[in-house]
ROPA-491476 format. One record per atom (N, C-alpha, C): residue number from 1; atom name; x, y, z. Coordinates in pm, whole numbers, plus 50000, padded with zeros to 5 digits. Layout:
<atoms>
 pos site    xx    yy    zz
 NUM   CA     X     Y     Z
...
</atoms>
This chain:
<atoms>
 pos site    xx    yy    zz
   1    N 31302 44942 20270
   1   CA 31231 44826 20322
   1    C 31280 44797 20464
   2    N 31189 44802 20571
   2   CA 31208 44757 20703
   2    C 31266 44605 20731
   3    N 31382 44587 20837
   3   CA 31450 44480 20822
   3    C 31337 44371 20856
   4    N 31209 44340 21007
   4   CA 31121 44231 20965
   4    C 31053 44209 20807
   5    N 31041 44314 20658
   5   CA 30969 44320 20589
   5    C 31117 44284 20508
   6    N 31229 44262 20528
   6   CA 31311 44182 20454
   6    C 31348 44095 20478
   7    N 31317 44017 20588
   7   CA 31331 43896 20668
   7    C 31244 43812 20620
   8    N 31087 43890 20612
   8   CA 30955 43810 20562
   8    C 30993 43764 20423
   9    N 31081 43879 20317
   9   CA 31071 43824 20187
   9    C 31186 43747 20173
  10    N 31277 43748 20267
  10   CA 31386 43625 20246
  10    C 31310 43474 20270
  11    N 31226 43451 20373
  11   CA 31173 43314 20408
  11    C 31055 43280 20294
  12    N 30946 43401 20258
  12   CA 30914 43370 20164
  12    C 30966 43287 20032
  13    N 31113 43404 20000
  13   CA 31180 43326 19886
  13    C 31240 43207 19852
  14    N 31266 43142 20025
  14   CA 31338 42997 20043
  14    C 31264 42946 20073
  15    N 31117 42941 20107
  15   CA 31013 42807 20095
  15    C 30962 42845 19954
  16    N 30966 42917 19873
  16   CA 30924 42927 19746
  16    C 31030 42855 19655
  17    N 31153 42856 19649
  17   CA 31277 42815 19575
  17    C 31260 42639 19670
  18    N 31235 42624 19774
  18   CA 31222 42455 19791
  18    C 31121 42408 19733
  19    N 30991 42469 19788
  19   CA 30871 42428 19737
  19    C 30856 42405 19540
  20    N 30928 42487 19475
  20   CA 30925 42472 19336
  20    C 31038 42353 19297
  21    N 31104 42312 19375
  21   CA 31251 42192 19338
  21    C 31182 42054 19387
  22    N 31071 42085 19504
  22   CA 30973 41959 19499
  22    C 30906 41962 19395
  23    N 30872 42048 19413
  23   CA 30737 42007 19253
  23    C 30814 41971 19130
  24    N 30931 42043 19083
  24   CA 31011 41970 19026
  24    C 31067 41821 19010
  25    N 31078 41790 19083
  25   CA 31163 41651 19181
  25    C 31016 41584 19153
  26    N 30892 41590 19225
  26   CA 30750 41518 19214
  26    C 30721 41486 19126
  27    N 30727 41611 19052
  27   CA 30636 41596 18905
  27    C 30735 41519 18798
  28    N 30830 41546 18829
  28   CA 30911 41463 18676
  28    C 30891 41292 18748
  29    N 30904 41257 18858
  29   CA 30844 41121 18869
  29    C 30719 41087 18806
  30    N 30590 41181 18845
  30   CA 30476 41161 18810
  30    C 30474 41144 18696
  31    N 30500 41239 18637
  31   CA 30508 41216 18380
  31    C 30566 41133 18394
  32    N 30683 41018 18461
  32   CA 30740 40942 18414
  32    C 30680 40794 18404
  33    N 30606 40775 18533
  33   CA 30496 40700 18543
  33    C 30418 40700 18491
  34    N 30313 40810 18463
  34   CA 30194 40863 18345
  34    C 30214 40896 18221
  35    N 30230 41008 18195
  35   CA 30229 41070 18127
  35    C 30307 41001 17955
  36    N 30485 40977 18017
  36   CA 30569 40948 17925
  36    C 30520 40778 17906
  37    N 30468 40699 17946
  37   CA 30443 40599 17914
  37    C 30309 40567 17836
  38    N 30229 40660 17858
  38   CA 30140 40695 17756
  38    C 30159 40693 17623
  39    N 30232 40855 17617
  39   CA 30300 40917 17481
  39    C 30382 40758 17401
  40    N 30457 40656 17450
  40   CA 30543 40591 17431
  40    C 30405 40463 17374
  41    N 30321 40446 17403
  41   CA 30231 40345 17358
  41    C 30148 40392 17217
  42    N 30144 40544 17240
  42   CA 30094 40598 17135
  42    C 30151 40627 16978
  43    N 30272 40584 17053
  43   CA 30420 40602 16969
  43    C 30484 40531 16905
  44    N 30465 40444 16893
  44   CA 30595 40307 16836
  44    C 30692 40346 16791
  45    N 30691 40444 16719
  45   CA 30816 40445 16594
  45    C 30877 40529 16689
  46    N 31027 40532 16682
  46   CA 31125 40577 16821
  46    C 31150 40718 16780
  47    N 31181 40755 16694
  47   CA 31175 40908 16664
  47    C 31098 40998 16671
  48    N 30941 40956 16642
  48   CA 30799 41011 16666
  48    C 30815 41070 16833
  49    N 30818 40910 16893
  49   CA 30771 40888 17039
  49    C 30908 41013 17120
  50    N 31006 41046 17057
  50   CA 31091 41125 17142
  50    C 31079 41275 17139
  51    N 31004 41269 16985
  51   CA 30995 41422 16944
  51    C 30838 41477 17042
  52    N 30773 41402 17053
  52   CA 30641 41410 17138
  52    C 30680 41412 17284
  53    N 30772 41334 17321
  53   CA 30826 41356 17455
  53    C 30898 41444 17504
  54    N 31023 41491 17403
  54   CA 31022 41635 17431
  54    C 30969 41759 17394
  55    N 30869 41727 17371
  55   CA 30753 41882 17351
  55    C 30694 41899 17476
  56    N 30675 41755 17523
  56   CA 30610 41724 17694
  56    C 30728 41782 17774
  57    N 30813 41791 17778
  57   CA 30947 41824 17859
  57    C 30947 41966 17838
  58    N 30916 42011 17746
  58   CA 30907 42169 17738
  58    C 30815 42278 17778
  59    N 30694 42146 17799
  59   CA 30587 42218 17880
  59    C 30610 42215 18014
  60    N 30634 42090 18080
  60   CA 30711 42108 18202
  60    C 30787 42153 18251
  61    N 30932 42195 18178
  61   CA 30976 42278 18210
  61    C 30904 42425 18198
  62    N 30842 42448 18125
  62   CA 30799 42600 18123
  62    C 30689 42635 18244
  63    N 30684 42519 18298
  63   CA 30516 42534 18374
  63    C 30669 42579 18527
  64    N 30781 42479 18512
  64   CA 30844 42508 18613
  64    C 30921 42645 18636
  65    N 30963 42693 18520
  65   CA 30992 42844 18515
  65    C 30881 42963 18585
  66    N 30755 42886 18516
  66   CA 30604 43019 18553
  66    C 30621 42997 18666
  67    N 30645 42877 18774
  67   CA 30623 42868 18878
  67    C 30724 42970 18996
  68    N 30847 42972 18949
  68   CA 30939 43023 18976
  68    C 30902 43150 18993
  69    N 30882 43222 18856
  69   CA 30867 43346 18832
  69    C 30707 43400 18932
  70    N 30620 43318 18912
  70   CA 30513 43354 18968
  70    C 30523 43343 19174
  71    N 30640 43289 19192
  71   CA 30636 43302 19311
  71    C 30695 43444 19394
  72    N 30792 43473 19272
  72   CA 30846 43629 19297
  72    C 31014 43510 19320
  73    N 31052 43451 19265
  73   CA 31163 43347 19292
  73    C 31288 43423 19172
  74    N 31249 43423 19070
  74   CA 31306 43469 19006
  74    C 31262 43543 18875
  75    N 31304 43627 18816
  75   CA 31273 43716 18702
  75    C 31328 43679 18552
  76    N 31295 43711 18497
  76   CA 31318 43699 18321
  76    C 31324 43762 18189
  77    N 31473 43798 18160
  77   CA 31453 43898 18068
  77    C 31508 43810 17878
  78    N 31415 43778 17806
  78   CA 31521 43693 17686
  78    C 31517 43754 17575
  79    N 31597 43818 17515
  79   CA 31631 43881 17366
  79    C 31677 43763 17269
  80    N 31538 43759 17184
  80   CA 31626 43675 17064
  80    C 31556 43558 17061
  81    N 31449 43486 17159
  81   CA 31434 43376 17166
  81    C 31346 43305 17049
  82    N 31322 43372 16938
  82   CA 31291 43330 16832
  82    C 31374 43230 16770
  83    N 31504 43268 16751
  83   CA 31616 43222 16700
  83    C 31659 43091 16735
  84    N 31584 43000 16884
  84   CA 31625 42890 16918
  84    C 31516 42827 16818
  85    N 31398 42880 16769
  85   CA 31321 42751 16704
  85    C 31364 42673 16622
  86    N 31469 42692 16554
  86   CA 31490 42619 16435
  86    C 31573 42530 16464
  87    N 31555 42415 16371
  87   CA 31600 42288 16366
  87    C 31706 42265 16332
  88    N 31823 42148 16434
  88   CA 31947 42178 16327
  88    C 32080 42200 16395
  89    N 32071 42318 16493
  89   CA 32167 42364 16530
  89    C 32204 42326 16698
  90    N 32326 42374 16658
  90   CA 32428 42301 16810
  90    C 32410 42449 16880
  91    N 32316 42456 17001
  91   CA 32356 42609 17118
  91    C 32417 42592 17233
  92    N 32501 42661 17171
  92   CA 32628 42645 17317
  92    C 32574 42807 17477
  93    N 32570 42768 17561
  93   CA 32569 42882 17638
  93    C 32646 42823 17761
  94    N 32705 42968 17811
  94   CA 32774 42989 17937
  94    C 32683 42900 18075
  95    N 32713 42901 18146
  95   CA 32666 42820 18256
  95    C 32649 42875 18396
  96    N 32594 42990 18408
  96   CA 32625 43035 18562
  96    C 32511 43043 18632
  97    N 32396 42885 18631
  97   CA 32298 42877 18734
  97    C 32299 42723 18677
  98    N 32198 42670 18779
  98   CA 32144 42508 18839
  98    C 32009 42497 18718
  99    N 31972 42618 18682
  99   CA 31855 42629 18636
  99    C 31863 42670 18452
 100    N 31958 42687 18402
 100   CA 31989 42714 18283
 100    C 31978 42645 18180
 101    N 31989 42515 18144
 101   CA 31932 42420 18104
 101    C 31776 42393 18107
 102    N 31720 42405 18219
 102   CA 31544 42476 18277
 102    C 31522 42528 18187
 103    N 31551 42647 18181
 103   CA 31471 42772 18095
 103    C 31550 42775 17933
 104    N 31641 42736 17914
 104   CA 31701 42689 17725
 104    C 31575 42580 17701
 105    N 31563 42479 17763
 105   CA 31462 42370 17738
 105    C 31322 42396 17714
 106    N 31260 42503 17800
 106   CA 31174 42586 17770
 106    C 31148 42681 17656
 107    N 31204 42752 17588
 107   CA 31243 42782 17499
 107    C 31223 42751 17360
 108    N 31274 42586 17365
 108   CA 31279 42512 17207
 108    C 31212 42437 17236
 109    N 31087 42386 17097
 109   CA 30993 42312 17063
 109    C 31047 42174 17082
 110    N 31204 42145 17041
 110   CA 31251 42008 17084
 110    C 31379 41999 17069
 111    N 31474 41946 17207
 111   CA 31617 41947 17177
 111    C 31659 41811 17259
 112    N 31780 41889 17229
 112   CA 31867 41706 17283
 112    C 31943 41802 17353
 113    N 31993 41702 17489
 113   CA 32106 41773 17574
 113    C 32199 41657 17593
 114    N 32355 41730 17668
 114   CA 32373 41603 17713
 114    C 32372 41627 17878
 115    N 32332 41509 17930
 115   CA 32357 41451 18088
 115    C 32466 41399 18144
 116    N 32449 41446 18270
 116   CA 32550 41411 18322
 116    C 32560 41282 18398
 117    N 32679 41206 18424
 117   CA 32596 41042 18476
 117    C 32504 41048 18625
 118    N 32539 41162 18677
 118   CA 32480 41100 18801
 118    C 32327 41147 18799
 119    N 32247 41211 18714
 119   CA 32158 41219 18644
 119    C 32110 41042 18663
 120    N 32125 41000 18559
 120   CA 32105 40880 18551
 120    C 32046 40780 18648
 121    N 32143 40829 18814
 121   CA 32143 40761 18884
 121    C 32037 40811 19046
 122    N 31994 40913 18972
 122   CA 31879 41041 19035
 122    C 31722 40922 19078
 123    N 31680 40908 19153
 123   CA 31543 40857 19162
 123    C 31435 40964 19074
 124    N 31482 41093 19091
 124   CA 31359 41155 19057
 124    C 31362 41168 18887
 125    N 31480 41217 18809
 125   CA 31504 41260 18703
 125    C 31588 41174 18605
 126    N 31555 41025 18645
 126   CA 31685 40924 18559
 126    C 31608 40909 18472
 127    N 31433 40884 18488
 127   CA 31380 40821 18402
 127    C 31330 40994 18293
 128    N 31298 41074 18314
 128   CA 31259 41152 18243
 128    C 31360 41205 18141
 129    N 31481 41210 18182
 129   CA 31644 41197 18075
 129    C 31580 41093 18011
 130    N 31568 40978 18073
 130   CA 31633 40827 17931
 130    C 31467 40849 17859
 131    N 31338 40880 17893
 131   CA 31263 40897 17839
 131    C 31231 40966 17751
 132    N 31341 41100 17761
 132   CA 31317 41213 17653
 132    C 31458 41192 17578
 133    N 31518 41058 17562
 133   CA 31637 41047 17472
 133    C 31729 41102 17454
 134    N 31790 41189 17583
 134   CA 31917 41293 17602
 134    C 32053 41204 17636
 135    N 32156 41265 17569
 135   CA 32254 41171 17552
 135    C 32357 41177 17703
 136    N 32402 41053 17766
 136   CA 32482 41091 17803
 136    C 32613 41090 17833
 137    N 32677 41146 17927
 137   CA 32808 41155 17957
 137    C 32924 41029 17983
 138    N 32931 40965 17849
 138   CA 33018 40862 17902
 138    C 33120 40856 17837
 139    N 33209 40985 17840
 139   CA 33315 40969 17756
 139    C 33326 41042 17601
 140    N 33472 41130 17632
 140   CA 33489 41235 17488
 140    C 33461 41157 17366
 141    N 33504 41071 17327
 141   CA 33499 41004 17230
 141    C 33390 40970 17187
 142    N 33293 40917 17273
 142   CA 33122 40875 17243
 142    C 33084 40982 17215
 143    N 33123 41014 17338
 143   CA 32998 41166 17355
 143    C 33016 41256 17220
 144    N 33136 41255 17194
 144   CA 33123 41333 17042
 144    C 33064 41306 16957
 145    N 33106 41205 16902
 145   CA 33015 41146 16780
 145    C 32844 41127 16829
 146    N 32814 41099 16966
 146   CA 32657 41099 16978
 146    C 32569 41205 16985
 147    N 32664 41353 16975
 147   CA 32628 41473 16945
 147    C 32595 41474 16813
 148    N 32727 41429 16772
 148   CA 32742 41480 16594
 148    C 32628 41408 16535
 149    N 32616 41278 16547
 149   CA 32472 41208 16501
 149    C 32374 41260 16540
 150    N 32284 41379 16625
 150   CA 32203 41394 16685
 150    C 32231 41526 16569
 151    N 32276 41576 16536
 151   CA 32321 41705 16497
 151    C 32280 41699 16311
 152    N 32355 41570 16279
 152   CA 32340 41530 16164
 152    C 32209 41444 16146
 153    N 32159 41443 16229
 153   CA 31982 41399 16199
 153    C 31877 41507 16216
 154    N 31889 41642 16214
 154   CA 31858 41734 16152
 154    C 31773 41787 16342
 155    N 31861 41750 16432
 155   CA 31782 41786 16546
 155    C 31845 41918 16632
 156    N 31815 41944 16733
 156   CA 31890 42061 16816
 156    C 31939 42010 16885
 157    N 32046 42065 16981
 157   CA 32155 41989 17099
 157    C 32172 42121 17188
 158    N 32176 42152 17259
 158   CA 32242 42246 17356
 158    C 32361 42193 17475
 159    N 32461 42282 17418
 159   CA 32573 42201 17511
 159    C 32617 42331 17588
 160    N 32675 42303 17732
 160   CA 32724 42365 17778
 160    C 32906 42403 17777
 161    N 32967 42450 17732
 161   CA 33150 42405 17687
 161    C 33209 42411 17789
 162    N 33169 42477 17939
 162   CA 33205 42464 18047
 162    C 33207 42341 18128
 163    N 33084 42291 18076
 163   CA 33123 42136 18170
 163    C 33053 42124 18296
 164    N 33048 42274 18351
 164   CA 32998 42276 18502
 164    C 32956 42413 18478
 165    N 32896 42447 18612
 165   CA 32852 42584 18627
 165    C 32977 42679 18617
 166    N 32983 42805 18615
 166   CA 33079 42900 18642
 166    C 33041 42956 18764
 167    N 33163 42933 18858
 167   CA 33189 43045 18961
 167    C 33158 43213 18947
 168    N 33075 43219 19034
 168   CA 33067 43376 19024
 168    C 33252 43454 19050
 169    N 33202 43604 18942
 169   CA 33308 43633 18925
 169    C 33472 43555 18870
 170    N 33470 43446 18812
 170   CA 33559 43379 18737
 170    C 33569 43414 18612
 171    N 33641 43418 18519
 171   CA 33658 43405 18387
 171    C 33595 43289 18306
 172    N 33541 43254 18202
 172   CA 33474 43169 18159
 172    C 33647 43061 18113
 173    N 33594 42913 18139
 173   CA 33718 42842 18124
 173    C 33650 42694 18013
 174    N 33650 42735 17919
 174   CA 33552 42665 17807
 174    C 33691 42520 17759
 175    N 33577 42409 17748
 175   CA 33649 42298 17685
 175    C 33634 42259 17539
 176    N 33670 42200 17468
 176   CA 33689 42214 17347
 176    C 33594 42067 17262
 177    N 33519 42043 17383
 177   CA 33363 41935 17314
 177    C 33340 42008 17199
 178    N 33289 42136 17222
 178   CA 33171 42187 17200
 178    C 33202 42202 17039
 179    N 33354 42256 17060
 179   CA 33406 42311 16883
 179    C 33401 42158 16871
 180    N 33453 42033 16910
 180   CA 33472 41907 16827
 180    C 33326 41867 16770
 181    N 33214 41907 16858
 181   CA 33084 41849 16804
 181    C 33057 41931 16677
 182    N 33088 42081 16679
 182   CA 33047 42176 16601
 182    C 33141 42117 16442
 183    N 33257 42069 16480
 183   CA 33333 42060 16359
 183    C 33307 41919 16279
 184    N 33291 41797 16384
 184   CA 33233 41695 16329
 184    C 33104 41678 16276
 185    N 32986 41759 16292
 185   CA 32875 41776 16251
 185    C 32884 41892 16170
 186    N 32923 41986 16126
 186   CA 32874 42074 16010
 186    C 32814 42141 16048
 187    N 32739 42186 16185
 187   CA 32626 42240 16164
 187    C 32643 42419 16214
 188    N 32488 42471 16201
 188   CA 32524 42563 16248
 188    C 32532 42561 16412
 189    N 32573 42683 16456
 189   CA 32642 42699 16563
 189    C 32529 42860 16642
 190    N 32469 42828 16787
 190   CA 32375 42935 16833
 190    C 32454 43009 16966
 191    N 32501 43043 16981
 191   CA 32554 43109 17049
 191    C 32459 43206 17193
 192    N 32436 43167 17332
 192   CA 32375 43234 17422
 192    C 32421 43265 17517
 193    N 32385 43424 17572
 193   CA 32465 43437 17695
 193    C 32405 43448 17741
 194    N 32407 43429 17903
 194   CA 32304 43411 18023
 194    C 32431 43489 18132
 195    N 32341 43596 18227
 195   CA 32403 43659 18291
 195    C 32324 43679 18466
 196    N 32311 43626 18525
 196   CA 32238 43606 18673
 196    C 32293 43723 18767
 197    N 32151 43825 18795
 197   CA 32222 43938 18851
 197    C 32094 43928 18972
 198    N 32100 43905 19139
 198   CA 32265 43887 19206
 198    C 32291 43713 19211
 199    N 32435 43668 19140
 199   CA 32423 43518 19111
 199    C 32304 43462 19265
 200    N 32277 43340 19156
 200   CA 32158 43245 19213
 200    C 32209 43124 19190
 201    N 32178 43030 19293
 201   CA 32195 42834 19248
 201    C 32311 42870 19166
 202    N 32413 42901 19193
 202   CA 32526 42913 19119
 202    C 32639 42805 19192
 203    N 32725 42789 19101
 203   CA 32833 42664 19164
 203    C 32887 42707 19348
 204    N 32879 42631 19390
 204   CA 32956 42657 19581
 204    C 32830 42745 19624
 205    N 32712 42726 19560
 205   CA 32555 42785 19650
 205    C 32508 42711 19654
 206    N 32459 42659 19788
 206   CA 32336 42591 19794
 206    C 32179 42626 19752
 207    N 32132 42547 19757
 207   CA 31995 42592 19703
 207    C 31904 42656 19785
 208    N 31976 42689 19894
 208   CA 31858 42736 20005
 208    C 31938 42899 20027
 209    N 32063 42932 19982
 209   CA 32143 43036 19989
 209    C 32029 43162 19904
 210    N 31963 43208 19942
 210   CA 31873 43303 19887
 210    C 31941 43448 19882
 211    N 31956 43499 19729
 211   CA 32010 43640 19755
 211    C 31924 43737 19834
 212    N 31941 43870 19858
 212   CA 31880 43982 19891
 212    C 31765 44006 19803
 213    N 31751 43986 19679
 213   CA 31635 44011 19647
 213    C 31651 43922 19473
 214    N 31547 43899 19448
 214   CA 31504 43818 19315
 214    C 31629 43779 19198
 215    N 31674 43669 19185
 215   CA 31753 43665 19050
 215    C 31742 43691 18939
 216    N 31777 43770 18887
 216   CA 31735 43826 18717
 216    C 31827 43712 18633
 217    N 31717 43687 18534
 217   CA 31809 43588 18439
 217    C 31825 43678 18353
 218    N 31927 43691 18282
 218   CA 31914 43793 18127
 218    C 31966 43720 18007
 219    N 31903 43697 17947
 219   CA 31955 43612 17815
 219    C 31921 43640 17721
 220    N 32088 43647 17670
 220   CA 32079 43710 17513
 220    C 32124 43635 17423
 221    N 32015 43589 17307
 221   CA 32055 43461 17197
 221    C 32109 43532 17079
 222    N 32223 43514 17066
 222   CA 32296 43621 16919
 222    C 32297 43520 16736
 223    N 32359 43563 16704
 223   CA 32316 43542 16586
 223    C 32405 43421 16579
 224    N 32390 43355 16455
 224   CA 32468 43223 16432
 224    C 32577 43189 16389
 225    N 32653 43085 16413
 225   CA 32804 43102 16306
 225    C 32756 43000 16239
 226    N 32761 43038 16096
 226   CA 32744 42961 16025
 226    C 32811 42845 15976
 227    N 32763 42710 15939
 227   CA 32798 42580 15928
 227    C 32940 42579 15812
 228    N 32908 42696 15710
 228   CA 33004 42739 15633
 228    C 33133 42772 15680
 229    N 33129 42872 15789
 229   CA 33222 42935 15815
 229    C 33295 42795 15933
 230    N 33217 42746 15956
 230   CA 33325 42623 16091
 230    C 33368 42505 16004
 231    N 33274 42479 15865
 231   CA 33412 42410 15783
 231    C 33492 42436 15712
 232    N 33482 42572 15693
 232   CA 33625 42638 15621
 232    C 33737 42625 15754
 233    N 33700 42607 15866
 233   CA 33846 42564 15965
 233    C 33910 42444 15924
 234    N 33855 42367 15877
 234   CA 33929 42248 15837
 234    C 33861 42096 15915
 235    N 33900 42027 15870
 235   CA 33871 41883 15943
 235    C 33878 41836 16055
 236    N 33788 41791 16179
 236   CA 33835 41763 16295
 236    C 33958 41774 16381
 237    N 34047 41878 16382
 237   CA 34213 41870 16479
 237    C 34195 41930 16507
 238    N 34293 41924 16602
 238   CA 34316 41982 16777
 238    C 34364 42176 16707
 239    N 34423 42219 16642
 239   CA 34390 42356 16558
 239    C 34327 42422 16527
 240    N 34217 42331 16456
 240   CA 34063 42402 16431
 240    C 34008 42419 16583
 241    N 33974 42320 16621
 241   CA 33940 42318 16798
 241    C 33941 42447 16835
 242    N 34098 42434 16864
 242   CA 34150 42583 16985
 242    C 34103 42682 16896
 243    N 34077 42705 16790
 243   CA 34076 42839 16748
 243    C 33841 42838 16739
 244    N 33847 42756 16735
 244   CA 33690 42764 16748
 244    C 33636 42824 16838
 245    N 33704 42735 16977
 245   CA 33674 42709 17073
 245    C 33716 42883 17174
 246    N 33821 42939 17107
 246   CA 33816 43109 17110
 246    C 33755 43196 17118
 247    N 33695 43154 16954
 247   CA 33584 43244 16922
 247    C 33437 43203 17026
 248    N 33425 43074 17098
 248   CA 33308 43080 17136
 248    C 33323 43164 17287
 249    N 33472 43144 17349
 249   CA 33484 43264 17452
 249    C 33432 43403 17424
 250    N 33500 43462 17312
 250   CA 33431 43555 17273
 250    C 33304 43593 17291
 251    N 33258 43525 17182
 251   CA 33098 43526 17183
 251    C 33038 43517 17323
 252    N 33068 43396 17415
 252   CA 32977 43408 17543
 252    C 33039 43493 17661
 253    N 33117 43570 17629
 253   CA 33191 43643 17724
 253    C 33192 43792 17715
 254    N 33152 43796 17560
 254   CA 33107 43972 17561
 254    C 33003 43975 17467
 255    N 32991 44005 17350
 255   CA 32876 44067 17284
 255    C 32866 43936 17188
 256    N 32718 43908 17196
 256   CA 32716 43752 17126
 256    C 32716 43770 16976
 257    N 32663 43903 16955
 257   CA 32675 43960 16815
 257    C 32816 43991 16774
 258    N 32925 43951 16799
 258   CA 33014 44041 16768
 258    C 33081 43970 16651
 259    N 33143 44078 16575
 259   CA 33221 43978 16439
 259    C 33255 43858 16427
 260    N 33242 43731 16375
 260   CA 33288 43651 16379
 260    C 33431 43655 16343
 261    N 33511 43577 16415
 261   CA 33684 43543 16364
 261    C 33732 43425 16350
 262    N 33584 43314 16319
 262   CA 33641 43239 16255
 262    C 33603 43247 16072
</atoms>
């Protein structure tokens, strides 16, 4: 490729990657005004009205992925994505893009996440969080148990155990939410790895930092640990934790299929 004919597809790719974070940024105002206040009149009963709102959140997000992909912005490869439909379970995945949460949300017919506060405090995206009933970040103690209730009302959650994105090239450095939600709720446990090849919107990138050529997402959803096997660890302590919280290194750090050891 001639260097003006890689110049053209670098500027292409950074008014394509802005132009899709407006429409992003736009449009979740717009449903929040329209759309979700609609659904919410049509709705009374509060569980109805959230499960309808995030089905709306999943189309939006997916319309924002096509957009992505259809601009030549980024690519998509997902093994397994059957496995997020079901109801129930806590999916933990690695974290190494801005956009990962995006495309998990896309994915499932309806989940719960948690947010982060300054979310909240977003003009564009405060109201489409508190509208689609995603829990948030105010503390280990809440935040646990408002998992575990979300978990134990027969819904999905996707948590990240990192907390933040991962640094390209770092070791994964996982916190031990993820096993406390998994151990206080019973449930099962989905395990996803996401691998960004050449990293994209990754932590210390700006959003306008455009690689050499297209980000490949690759995501692979592995099989489950079962609800069985995380209460044979024992009762909520800091023991069960660390040793959970191991096995989920494992899992999102090499083969998501791989033996379980807990």
């Amino acid at each position: 490729m001639s260097l003006l004919r890689r110049r053209l597809d670098l500027g292409w790719r950074l008014f394509g990657t802005g132009f899709s974070f407006f429409c992003f940024g736009v449009g979740a105002l717009i449903i929040s005004i329209s759309v979700f206040p609609v659904i919410s009149l049509l709705s009374p009963q509060r569980d109805r009205r959230r499960r309808r709102i995030q089905r709306a959140m999943r189309r939006v997000m997916s319309l924002f992925v096509w957009l992505m992909k259809t601009l030549g912005i980024i690519t998509c490869d997902i093994r397994g994505a059957e496995k997020l439909r079901a109801p129930g379970q806590l999916v933990i995945a690695n974290h190494p893009s801005l956009i990962d949460v995006v495309i998990l949300i896309a994915l499932m017919p309806e989940v719960d996440c948690i947010v982060k506060q300054a979310l909240w405090r977003n003009p564009f995206l405060r109201w489409p969080v508190s509208w689609a009933g995603y829990i948030p970040n105010r503390g280990p103690e809440n935040l646990v148990e408002a998992c575990a209730a979300s978990l134990r009302a027969g819904r999905s959650l996707i948590v990240f155990p990192e907390g933040t994105r991962t640094v390209p090239g770092e070791a994964l450095q996982l916190k031990r939410g993820a096993a406390q939600i998994a151990l206080a709720a019973g449930c099962d446990v989905r395990p996803v790895r996401i691998t960004v090849t050449p990293p994209m919107l990754s932590k210390r990138q700006a959003w306008y930092w455009v690689p050499p050529k297209p980000g490949h997402w690759d995501i692979e959803v592995g099989d489950r640990i079962g609800a069985d096997r995380i209460a044979a660890l024992g009762s909520l302590s800091g023991l069960a934790a660390r040793r959970l919280t191991r096995h989920f290194v494992d899992r999102l750090s090499g083969d998501p299929n791989a033996p379980s050891a807990v």
